[in-house]
N, C-alpha and C positions, 0 to 999 in steps of 0.2 A: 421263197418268199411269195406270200399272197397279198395283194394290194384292194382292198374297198373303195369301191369310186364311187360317192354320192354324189348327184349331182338336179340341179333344177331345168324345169322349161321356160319359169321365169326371168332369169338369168339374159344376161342380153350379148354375152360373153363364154363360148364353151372352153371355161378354161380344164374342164377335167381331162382334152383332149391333150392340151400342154403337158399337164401334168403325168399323164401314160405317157408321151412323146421321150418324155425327159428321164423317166420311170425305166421306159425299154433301151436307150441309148444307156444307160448305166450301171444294169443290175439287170439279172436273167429273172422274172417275174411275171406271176399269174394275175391278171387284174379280172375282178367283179364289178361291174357296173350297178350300178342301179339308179334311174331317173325318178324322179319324183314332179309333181306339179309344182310347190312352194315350198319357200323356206323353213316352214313349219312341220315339214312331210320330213328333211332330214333327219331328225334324231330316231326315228323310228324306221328307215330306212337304210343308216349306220347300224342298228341293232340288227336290221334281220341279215345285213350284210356278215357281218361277225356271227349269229347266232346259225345263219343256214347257208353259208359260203363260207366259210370255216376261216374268215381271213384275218392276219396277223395282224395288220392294222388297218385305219379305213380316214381318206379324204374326205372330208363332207365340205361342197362346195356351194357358194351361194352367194349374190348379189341382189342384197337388198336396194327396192330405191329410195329417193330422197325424199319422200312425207312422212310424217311423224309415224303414221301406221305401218307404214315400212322400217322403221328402226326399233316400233315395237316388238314386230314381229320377229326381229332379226336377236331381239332380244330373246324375246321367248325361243326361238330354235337355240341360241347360246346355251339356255341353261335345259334345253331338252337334252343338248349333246354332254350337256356335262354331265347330267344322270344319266345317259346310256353309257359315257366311258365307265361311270363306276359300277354301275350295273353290272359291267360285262367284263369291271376288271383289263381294259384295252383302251390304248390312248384311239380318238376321235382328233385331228387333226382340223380344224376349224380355217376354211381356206373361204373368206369373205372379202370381197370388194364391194365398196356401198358408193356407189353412185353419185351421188357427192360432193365423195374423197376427191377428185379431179376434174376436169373437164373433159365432156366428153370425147374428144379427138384425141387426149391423153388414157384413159382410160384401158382401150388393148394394152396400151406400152404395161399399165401396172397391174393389171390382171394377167397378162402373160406371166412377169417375172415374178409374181406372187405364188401364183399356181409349180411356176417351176423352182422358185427357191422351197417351196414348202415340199414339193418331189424329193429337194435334194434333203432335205430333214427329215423326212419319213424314212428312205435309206438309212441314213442315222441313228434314227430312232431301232430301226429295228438290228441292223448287222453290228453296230460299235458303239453303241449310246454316251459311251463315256468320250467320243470325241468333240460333243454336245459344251461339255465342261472347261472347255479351251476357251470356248466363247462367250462363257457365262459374263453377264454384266458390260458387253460390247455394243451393246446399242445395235443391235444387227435389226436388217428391217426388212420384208419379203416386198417386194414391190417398188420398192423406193430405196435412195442410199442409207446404208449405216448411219448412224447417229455418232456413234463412238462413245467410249465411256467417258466417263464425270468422276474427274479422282479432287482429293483433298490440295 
């Protein structure tokens, strides 16, 4: 298994560092790196990771902050990354924490566990995918508790 690690210098949090951590304690795996300056460098940075690192899926990591031109932005990288997955026929992994979402003293705690719950779903994703389907509609949350599902 080869792993894509996008990742920013904007970012005020290295969580792609979590995410290998979590990646090599659990599955024997090649990871590609590649930094970029902004969130907006992602989608084209997940492309060349798949396109010239040959790798089977790819993290793109990013932490937008909290002005409006920063959640523009973060917009615009979302729907970059969603034309590079179809592009390239390969899930892109969207691993964002927005500045925010919590207070900054809080902040490591849910960008750690986001970064390494989305570790453990990229395994997932690529060795058993259909273990994915257990969970469908459970409220599952990468950084924060479960929600749990909402029945009749």
């Amino acid at each position: 298994m080869k792993v894509g690690i996008a990742d920013t210098t904007f970012a005020r949090y290295d969580m792609a560092s979590d995410a290998i951590d979590e990646l090599k304690k659990r599955v024997s795996v090649d990871i590609a790196r590649y930094t970029v300056p902004g969130i907006k460098d992602l989608p084209v940075a997940s492309k060349k990771l798949i396109e010239e690192e040959d790798v089977d899926i790819v993290m793109a990591f990013g932490m937008p902050g909290p002005e409006d031109i920063d959640k523009r932005c973060a917009d615009q990288a979302s729907n970059g990354i969603i034309n590079a997955q179809l592009m390239t026929n390969t899930h892109i992994v969207e691993v964002f924490v927005h500045e925010d979402e919590a207070e900054e003293k809080n902040l490591p705690e849910v960008a750690e566990g986001r970064a390494r719950s989305h570790a453990r779903n990229v395994i997932k994703l690529i060795k058993s995918p259909k273990k994915l389907i257990k969970d469908a509609g459970k409220g599952k949350r990468e950084g924060y508790p479960d929600l749990g599902s909402i029945r009749r």
